[in-house]
C-alpha positions in Angstrom: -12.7 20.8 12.8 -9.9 21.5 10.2 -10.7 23.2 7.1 -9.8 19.9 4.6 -10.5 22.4 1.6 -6.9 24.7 2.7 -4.1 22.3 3.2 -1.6 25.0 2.3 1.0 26.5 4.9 0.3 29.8 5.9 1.5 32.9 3.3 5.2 33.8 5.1 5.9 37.5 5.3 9.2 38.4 3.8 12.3 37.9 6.0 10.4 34.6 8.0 11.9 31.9 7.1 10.1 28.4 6.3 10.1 26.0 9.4 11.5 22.6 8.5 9.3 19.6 9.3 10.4 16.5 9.8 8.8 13.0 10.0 10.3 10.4 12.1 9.5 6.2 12.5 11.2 4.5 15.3 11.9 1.4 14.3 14.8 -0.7 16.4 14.9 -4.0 15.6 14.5 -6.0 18.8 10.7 -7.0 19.9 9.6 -8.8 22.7 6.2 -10.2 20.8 6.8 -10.4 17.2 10.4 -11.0 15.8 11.2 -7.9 13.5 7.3 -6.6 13.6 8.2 -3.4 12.0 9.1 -5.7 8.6 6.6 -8.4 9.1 4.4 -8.3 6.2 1.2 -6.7 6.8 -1.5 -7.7 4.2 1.4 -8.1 1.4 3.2 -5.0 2.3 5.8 -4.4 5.8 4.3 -3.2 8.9 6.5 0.2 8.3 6.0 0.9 4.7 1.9 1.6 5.6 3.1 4.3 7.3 6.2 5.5 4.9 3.5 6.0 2.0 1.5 7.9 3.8 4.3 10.2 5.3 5.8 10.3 2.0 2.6 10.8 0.1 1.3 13.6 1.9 4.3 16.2 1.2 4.1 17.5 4.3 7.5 17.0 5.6 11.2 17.9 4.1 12.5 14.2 5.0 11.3 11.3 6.3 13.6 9.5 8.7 13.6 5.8 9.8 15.3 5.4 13.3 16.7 2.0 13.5 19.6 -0.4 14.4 18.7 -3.4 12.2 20.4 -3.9 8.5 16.9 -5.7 7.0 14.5 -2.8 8.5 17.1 0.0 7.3 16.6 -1.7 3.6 13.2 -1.8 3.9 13.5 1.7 4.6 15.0 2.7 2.0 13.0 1.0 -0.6 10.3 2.8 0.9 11.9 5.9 0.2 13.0 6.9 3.9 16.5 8.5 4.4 17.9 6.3 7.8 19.7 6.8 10.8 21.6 4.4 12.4 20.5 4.6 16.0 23.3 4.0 19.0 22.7 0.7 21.8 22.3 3.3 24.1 18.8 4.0 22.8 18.3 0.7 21.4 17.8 -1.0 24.6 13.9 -2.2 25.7 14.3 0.5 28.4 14.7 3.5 25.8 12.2 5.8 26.1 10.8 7.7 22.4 12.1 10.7 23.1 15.7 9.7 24.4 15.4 8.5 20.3 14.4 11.2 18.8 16.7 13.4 20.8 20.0 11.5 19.5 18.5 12.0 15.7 18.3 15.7 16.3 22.3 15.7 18.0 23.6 13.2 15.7 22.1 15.1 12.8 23.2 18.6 12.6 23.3 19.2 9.2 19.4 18.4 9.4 17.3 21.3 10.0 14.6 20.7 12.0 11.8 23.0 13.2 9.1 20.5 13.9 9.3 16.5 14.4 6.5 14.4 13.6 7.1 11.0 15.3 5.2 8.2 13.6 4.4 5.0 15.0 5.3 1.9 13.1 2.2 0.3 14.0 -0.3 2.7 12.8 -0.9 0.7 9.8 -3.9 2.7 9.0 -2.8 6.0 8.6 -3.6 8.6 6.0 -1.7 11.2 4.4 -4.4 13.9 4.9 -4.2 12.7 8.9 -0.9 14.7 9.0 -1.8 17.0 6.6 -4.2 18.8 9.1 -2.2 18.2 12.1 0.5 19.7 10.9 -1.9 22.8 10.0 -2.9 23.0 13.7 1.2 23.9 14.0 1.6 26.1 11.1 -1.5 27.9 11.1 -2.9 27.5 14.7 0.3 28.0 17.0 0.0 24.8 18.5 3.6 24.0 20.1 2.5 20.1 20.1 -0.1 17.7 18.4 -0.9 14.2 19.1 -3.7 11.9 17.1 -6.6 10.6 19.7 -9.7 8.7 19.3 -12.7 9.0 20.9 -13.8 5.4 23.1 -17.0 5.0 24.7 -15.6 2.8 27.5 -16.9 3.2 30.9 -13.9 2.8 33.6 -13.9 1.8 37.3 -10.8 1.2 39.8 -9.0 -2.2 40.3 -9.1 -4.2 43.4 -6.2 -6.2 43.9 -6.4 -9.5 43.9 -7.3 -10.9 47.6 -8.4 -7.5 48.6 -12.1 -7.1 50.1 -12.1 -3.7 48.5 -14.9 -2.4 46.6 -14.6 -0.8 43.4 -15.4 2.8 42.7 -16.5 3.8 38.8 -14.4 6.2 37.5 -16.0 8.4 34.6 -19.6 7.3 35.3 -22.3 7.6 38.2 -24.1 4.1 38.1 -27.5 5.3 39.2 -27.6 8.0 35.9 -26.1 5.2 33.8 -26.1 7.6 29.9 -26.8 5.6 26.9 -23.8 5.5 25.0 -25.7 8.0 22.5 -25.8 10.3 25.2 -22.4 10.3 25.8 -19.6 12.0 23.9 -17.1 9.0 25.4 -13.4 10.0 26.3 -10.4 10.8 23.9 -7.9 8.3 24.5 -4.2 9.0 22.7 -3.9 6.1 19.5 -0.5 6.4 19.3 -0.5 7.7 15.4 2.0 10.3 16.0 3.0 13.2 18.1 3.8 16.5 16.4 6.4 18.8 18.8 9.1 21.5 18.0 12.1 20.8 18.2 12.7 23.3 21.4 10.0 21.3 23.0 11.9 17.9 22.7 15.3 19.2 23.0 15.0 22.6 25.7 12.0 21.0 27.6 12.3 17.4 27.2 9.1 16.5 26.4 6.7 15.5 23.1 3.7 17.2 24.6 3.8 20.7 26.0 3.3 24.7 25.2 0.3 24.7 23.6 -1.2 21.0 23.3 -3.3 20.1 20.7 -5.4 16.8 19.6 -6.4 15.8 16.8 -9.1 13.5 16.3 -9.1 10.3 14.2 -11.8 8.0 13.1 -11.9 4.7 14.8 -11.4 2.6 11.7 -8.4 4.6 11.4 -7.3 3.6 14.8 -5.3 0.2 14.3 -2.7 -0.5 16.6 -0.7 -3.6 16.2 0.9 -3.5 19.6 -2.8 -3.6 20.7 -4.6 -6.0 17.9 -2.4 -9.2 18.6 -4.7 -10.8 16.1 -2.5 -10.6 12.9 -5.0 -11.9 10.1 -8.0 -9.2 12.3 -5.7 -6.4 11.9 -4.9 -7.4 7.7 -8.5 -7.0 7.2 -9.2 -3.7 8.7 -6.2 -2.5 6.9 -7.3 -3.7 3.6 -10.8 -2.1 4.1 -9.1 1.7 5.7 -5.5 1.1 4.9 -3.7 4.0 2.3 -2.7 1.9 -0.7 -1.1 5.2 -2.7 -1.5 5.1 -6.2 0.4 2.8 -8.6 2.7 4.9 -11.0 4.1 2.3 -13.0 3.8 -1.8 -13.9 6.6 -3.6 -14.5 5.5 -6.8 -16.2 7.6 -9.3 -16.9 7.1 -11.2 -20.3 7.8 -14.4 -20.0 5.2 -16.4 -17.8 2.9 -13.9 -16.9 1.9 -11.7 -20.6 2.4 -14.9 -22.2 2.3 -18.8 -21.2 5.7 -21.0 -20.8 5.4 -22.4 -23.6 6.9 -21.0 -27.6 5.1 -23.3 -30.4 6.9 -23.6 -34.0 5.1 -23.6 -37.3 5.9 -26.1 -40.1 8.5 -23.6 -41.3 10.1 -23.9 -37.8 9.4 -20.3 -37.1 8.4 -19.6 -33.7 5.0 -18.4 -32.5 4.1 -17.4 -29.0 0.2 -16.3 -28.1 -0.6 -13.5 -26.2 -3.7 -13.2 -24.7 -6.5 -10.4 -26.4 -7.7 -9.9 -22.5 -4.2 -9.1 -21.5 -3.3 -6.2 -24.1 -6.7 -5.0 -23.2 -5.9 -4.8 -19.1 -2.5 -3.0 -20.5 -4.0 -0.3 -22.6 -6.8 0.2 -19.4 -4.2 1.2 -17.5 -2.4 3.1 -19.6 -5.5 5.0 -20.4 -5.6 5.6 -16.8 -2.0 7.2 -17.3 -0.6 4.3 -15.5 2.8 3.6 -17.6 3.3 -0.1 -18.5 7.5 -1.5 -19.1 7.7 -5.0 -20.1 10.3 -6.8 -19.3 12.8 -9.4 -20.8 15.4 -11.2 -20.3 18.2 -12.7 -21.5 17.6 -15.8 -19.4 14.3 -16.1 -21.1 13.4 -18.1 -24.4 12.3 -15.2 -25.8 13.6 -14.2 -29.8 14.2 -10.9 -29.8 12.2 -11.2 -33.0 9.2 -12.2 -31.2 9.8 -9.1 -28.5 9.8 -6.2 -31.3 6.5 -7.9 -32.3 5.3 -7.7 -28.6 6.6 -4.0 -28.3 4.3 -3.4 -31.7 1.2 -5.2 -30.7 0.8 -4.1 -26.5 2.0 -0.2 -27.3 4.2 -0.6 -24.7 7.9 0.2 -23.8 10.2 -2.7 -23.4 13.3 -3.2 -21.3 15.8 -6.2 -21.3 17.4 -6.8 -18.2 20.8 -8.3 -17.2 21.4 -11.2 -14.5 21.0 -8.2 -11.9 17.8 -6.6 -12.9 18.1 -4.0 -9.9 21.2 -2.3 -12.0 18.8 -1.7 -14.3 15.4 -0.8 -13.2 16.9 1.2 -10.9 18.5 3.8 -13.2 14.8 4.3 -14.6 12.8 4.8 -11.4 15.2 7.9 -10.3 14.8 9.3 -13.5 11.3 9.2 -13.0 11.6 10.3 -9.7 9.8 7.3 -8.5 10.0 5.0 -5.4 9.6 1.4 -5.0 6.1 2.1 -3.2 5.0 3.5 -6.6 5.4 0.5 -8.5 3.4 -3.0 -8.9 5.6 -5.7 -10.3 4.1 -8.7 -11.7 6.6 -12.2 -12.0 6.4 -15.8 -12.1 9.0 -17.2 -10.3 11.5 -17.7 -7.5 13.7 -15.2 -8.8 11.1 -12.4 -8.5 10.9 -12.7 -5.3 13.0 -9.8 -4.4 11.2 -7.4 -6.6 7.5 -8.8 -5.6 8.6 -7.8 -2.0 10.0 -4.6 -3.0 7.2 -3.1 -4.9 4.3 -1.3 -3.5 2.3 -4.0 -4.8 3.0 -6.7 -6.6 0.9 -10.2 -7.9 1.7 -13.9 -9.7 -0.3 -15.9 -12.1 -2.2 -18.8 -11.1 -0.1 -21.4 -12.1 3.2 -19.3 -10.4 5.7 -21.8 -8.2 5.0 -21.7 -4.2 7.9 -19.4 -3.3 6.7 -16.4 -6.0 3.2 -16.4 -4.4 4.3 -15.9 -1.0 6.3 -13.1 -1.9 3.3 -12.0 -3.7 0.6 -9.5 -2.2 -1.6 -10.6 -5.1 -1.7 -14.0 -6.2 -4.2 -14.2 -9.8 -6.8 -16.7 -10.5 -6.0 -17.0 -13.7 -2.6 -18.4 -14.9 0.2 -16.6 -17.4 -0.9 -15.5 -20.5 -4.8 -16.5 -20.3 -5.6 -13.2 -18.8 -3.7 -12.7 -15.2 -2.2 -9.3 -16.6 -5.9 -8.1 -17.3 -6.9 -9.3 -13.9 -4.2 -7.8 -11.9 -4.5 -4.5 -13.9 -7.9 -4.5 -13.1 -6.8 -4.4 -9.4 -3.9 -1.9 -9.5 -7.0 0.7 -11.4 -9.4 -0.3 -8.7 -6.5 0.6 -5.9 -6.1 3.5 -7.6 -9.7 4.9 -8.0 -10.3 3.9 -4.0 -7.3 6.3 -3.1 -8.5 8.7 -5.0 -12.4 8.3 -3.9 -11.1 9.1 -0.2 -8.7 11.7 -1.0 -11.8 13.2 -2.6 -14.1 12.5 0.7 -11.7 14.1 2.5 -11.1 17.1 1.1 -14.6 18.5 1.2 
């Protein structure tokens, strides 16, 4: 078993240079099942950004790469934080095997070093970063020239008979008169499909992803969700909300109007405007700032919103304030590279149609109760509570109990 404890690469003596790793999702946008599978929302977030946090999160690699010949899934991509190639038709077609793939990202990329690939499947929703963490040490410190993720199945196997045949079938891995008990039996590693670690001579001088010096490495079977396998979508949303990698939540952006406050601005017999904000809602704020989440709230011109009444706001949450334009993108933007932040990093909260955008691009995102039809389902989150009587609080409360669960089995793992 891995060592969890020493995740670091091996000391390099002077004059070896550092081998570049790469991570790689193939992600082509034709599907025979699902249209556009690999962007399909998965329990609020797309099919291939479960497995772009966890490459991205684990700071194993150089770059991570997304493979694809579809506009949507290269955007997707990107929000994720994935650099993209554009794949040719030649390997685009239902007949193209992985590695014909992977071998035309290595050629049409030569200003890429590359070492070691790590191919990543898609449809591994339930992937970790600390998975790739220790398979990658099996290459770095171990010599392993390839590494693919198994799990173990306790499946006893016997031949087929075709149909109409009088044939008898033989078992395969079992002797029916000493039938074991299945806790007498270590089962049978079967490959998952996770991902396959090879160097680059492998793939490009041998032609294959597994070869040299083959090594396993052995996942969990909660870990082991395959959607090309579990057809059932809503089945495969719960195991990846109980085992899924959620990352942790860097920033909210919250937007003002409708969700910190109800749509409604009251006037007092002087006609000067008052708008409530709810005690519960400024205490959700300060929780997660405590928990050295940062909170922006947003305005916008399009809102009634006095700029009077958002200096008071600014005073009374403690929190920075940002007033966006009719593209909000130009300017959100700007402050996530400066942060060095991705998309995947950030929940948004909004309240309406035009938040749809950004409640699909965030890593996680949530409406208020009382939010129109087309804002909740672009939401991962929709809130019990309605804007401004306490759906900030409740949705903070779930980005700090995301948070704490990430950290609980990054801690559990690491032992």
């Amino acid at each position: 078993m891995t060592n969890r404890k020493n995740l670091l690469p091996p000391v390099k003596t002077r004059g070896e240079r550092k081998r570049n790793i790469v991570a790689l999702i193939l992600a082509r946008g034709g599907s025979k099942g699902i249209k556009l599978k690999n962007i399909k929302k998965l329990a609020g977030v797309p099919l291939i950004g479960w497995v772009l946090r966890a490459a991205i999160d684990s700071n194993a690699f150089d770059s991570v790469w997304v493979s694809t010949d579809h506009d949507e899934i290269e955007e997707v991509a990107k929000n994720w934080g994935a650099k993209v190639h554009r794949r040719s038709r030649k390997v685009s077609r239902d007949s193209s095997t992985s590695l014909e793939t992977i071998q035309e990202f290595v050629c049409r990329n030569p200003d890429v070093e590359v070492d070691v690939i790590c191919n990543i499947q898609a449809t591994s929703p339930c992937l970790h970063p600390f998975h790739l963490k220790e398979a990658l040490e099996m290459i770095t410190d171990k010599g392993y020239t390839s590494v693919f993720s198994v799990v173990r199945r306790h499946q006893f196997r016997w031949t087929e008979v075709k149909k109409g045949s009088s044939e008898a079938t033989r078992p395969v891995n079992l002797d029916p008169m000493k039938r074991p008990r299945r806790q007498d039996w270590d089962g049978e590693l079967c490959e998952n499909g996770s991902f396959y670690f090879a160097t680059k001579d492998l793939i490009m001088n041998k032609c294959c992803l597994q070869g040299g010096k083959i090594g396993y490495y052995e996942m969990r079977p909660e870990y082991s969700v395959d959607i090309d396998v579990d057809i059932d979508w809503p089945v495969a949303e719960q195991r990846v909300l109980r085992y899924g990698y959620f990352g942790q939540v860097r920033l909210m952006l919250c937007k003002v109007w409708g969700c910190l406050t109800h749509r409604r601005i009251d006037q007092s017999k002087s006609q000067e405007e008052m708008l409530s904000i709810n005690a519960r809602d400024v205490t959700g704020l300060r929780l997660l700032q405590k928990q050295n989440v940062e909170v922006l709230l947003l305005t916008s011109s399009l809102d009634p919103l006095a700029k009077s009444l958002a200096i008071k706001f600014k005073r009374r949450t403690r929190c920075k304030m940002m007033q966006v334009g009719k593209d909000p993108l130009k300017d959100l933007q700007p402050f996530l590279e400066k942060k060095k932040w991705n998309w995947k990093d950030v929940a948004y909260m909004g309240n309406n149609k035009r938040d749809a955008y950004f409640l699909n691009k965030a890593g996680l995102s949530a409406v208020p109760g009382d939010a129109p039809r087309d804002a909740v389902r672009a939401a991962q989150y929709p809130c019990s509570h309605d804007g401004g009587m306490g759906a900030v609080r409740e949705f903070a409360k779930h980005i700090l109990l995301q948070n704490k669960r990430q950290s609980l089995t990054t801690a559990l793992t690491c032992k």
